[in-house]
C-alpha positions as CSV (number, residue, x, y, z in Angstrom):
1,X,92.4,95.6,91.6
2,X,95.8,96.6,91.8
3,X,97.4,100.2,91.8
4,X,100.1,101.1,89.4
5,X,101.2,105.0,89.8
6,X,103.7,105.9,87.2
7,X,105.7,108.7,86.9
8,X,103.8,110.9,89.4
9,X,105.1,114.9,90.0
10,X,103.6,117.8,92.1
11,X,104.7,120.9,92.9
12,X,103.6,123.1,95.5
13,X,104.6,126.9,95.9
14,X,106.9,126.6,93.1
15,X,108.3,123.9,95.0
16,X,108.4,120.3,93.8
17,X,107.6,118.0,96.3
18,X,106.9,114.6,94.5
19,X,108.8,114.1,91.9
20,X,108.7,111.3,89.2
21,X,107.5,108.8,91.5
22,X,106.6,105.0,90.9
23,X,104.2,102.8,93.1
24,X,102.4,99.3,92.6
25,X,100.6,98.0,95.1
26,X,98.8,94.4,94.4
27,X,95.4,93.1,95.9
28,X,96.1,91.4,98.8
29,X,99.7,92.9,99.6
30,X,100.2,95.7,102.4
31,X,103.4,97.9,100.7
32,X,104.6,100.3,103.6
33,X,105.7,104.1,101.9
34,X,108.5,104.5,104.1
35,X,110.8,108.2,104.2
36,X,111.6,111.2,106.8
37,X,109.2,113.8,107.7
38,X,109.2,115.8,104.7
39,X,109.9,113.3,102.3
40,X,106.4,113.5,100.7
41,X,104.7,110.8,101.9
42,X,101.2,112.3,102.7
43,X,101.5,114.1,99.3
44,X,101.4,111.0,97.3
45,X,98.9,109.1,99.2
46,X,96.5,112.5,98.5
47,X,97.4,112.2,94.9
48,X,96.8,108.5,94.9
49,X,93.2,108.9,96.7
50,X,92.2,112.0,94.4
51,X,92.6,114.6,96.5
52,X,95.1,116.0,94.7
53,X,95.7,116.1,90.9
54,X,98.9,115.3,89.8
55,X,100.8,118.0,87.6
56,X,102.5,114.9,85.5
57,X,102.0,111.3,85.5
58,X,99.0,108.4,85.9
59,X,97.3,106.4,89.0
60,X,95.2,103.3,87.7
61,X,93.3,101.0,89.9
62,X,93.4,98.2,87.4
63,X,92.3,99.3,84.0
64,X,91.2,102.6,84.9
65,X,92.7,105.6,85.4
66,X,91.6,106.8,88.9
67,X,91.0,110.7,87.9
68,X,88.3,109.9,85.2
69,X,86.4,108.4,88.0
70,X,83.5,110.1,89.5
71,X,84.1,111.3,93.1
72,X,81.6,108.2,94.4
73,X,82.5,105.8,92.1
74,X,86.1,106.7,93.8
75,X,84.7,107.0,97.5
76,X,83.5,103.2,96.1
77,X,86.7,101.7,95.6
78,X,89.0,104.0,97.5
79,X,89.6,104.9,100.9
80,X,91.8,106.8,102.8
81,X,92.3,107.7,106.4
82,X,94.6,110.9,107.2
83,X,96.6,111.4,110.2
84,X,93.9,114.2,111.4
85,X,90.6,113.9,110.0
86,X,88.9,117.4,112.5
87,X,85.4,117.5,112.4
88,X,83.8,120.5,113.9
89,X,80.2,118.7,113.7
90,X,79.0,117.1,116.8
91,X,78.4,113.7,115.2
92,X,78.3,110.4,117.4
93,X,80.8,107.8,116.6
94,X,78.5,105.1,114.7
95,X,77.4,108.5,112.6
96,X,80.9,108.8,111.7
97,X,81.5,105.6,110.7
98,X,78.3,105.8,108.6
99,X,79.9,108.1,106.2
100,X,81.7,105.3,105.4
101,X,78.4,103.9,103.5
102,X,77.8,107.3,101.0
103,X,79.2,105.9,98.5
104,X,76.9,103.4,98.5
105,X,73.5,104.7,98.7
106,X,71.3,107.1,96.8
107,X,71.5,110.9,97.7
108,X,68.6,110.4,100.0
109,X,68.5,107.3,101.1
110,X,68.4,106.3,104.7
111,X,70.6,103.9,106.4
112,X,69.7,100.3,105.6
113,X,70.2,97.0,107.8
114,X,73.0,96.1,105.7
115,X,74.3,99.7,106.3
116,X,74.3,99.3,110.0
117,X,75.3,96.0,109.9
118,X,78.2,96.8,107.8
119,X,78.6,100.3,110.1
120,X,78.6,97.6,113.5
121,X,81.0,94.9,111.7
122,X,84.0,98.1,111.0
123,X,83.4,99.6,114.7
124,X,84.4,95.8,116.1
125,X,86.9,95.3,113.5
126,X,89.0,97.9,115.5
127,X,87.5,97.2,119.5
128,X,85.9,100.5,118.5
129,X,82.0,99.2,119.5
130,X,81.9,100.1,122.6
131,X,82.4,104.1,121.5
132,X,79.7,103.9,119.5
133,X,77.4,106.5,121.0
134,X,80.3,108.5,122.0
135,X,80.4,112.2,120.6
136,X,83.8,112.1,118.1
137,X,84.9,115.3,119.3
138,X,85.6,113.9,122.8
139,X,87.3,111.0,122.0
140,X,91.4,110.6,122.4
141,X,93.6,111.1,119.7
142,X,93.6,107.1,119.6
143,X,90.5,106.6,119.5
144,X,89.2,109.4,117.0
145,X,92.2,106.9,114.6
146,X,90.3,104.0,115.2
147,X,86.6,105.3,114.1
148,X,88.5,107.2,111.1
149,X,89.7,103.6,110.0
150,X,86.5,102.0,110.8
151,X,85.1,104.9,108.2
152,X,87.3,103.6,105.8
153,X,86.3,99.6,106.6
154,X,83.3,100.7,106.4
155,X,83.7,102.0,102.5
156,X,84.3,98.1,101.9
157,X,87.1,99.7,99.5
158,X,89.2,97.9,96.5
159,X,92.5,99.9,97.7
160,X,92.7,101.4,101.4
161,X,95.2,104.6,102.0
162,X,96.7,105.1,105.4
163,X,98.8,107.8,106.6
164,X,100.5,107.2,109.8
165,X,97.2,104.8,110.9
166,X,99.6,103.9,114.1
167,X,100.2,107.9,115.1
168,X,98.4,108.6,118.8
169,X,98.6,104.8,119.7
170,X,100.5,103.0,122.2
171,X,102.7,99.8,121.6
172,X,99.5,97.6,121.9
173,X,97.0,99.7,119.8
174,X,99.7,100.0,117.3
175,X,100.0,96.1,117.2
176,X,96.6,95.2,116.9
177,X,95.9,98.3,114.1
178,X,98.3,96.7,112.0
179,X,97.6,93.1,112.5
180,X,93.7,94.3,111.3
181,X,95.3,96.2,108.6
182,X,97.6,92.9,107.6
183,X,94.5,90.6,107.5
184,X,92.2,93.1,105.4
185,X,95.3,92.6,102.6
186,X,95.2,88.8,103.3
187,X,92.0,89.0,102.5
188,X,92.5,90.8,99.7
189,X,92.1,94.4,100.1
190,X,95.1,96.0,98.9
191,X,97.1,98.6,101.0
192,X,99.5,101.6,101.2
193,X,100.4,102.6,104.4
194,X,102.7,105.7,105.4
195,X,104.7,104.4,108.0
196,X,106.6,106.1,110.3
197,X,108.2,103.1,112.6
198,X,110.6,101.0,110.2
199,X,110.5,98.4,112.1
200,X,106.9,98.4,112.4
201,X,107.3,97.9,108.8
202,X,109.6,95.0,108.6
203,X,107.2,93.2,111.1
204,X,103.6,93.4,108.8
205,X,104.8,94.8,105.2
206,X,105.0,92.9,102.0
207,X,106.9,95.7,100.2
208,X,108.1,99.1,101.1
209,X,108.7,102.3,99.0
210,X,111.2,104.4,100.5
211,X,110.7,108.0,99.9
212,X,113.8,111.0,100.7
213,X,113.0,114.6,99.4
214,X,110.4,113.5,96.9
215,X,112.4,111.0,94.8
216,X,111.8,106.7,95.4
217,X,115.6,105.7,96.7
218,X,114.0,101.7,97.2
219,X,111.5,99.7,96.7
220,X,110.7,96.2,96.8
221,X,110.6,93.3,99.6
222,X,111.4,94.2,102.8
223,X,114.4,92.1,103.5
224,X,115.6,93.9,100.1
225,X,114.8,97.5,101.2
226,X,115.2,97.6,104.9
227,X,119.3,97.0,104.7
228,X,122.0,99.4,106.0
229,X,123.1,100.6,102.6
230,X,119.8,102.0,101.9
231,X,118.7,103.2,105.3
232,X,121.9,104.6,106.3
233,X,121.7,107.2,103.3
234,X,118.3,108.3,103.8
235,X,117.8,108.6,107.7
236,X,121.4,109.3,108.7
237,X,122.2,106.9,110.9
238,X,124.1,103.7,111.8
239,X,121.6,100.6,111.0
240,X,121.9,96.6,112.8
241,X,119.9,94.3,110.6
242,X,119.0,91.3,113.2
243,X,116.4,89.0,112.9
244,X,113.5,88.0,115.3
245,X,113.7,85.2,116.8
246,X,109.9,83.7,116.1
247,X,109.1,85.5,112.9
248,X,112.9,85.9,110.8
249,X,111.3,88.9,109.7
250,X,114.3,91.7,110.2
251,X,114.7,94.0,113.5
252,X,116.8,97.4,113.1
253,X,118.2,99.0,115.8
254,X,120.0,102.3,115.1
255,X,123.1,104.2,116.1
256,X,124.1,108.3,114.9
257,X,125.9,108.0,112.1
């Protein structure tokens, strides 16, 4: 089912921090939601998942509008993954990841062998099964990343939220998140990701949406986006569009302005 947010505004503290803003995101396309701190990205993708209600404006996952849901009919078909997810109960990791299956089983039902199989399945997706029995609350920032997006695997959702799903990682982790993340949308899953690293975006995005003080500046392919004229104005600085040498996908490099 695709997403199609139109016209979306919320204001916070008498302050409006998004502010008429437009998303589509396709099944089977990752779209990057690009922008500097502060430019409301973590906003929208709380208003997208539900979280938050929107003062104006729609979100539709296909044909329905996303607020008339029920909160598991949403947890069904929606899931997102936050930068800090804190828990403060001492749950193992596969417990965690369990959560993932709510949605999908009565109030007190216990966990089935499609569950755990399901549950098992996610914690490998991200080389997370060998924390399984690990308590979450003494894991590395890293790894507590990975079993919050194995949660969210583990959802089997329609449309899969993630802010900042390469924060706490190094250079590999952050390669091998988003290559799982790019073939769970070439599967068919689609995805929003806040993204931080632009040119983490140019490598594995379809589309970006590029966010500055609320307000969509660009959106659209990549190569259409991800261009001095655009990212010059928004960030401030000096942008070099090259263009790797095994993918042609673009590689910025950046000078101040």
């Amino acid at each position: 089912m695709s997403l199609d947010a139109r016209a979306v505004s919320w204001s916070a503290g008498g302050h409006l921090i998004i502010d008429d803003v437009e998303v589509a995101v396709a099944p089977g396309t990752l779209t990057g939601l690009l922008g500097p701190n502060g430019s409301g990205k973590s906003s929208l993708l709380r208003l997208v998942a539900g979280v938050r209600a929107p003062d104006a404006g729609t979100v539709r996952l296909g044909d329905q509008d996303l607020r008339t849901l029920g909160r598991r009919e949403r947890a069904r078909r929606v899931a997102l993954v936050e930068q800090e997810s804190a828990t403060e109960v001492p749950l193992t990791v596969r417990d965690a990841v369990l959560l993932g299956r709510t949605p999908h089983r009565s109030r007190w039902a216990g966990d089935s062998p499609e569950d755990l199989a399901v549950v098992e399945h996610a914690l490998a997706a991200v080389d997370a099964d060998g924390l399984a029995a690990r308590r979450l609350d003494t894991l590395s920032g890293g790894e507590r990343q990975r079993v919050h997006l194995a949660r969210a695997l583990a959802q089997q959702p329609e449309l899969l939220l993630l802010d900042e799903p390469t924060n706490h990682l190094d250079v590999h982790a952050q390669l091998v998140t988003l290559g799982l993340v790019r073939r769970l949308a070439d599967a068919g899953t689609g995805v929003l990701a806040a993204l931080h690293d632009l040119n983490l975006a140019a490598a594995f995005c379809d589309h970006v949406v590029l966010l500055s003080a609320g307000r969509v500046v660009a959106a659209g392919p990549v190569d259409e986006v991800l261009v001095p004229g655009v990212v010059d104005q928004v960030y401030g600085v000096a942008t070099t569009v090259l263009r790797h040498p095994r993918t042609g996908r673009p590689v910025l490099t950046f000078d101040p302005a």
